[in-house]
C-alpha positions as CSV (number, residue, x, y, z in Angstrom):
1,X,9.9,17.9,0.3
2,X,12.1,15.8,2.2
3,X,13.8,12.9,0.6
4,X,13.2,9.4,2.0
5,X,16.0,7.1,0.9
6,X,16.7,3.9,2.4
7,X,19.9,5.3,4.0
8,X,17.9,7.9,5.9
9,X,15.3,5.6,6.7
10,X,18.2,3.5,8.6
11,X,19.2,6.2,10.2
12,X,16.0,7.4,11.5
13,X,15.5,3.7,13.2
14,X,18.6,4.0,14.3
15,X,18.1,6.8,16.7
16,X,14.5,5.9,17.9
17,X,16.1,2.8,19.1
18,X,19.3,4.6,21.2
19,X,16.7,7.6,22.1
20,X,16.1,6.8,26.3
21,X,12.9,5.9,26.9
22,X,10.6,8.7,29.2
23,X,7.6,9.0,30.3
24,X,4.5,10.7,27.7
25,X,4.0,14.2,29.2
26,X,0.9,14.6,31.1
27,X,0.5,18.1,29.8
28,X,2.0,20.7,27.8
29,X,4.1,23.3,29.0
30,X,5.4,26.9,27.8
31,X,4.7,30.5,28.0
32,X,3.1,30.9,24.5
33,X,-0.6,31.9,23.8
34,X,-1.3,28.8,22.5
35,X,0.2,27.0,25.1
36,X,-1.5,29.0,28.0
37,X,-4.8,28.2,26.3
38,X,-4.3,24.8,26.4
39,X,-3.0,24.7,29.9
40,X,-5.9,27.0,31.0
41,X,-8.4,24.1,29.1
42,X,-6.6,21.1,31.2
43,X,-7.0,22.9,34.0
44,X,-10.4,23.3,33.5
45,X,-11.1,19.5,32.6
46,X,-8.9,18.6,35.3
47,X,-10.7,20.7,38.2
48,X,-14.3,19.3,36.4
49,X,-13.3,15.7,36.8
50,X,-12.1,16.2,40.6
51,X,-15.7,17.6,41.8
């Protein structure tokens, strides 16, 4: 268990508010089993949408 003291809280807002701002990824990407599963799913959804 982590601890959450008010200096690491600080911290934490700290960095979200330097961090650059991008763009939400539109989908997942990686070479894993779970993540070709998932890819292979959007695919899927994405093709069944199109038509």
């Amino acid at each position: 268990m982590t601890a959450r003291t008010a200096r690491k809280v600080e911290i934490q807002k700290k960095k979200r508010r330097r961090a650059v701002p991008r763009k939400a990824v539109s989908r997942i990407q990686g070479n894993t089993a779970g993540a070709r599963r998932r890819l292979k799913k959007a695919a899927g959804l994405a093709r069944g949408r199109k038509a």
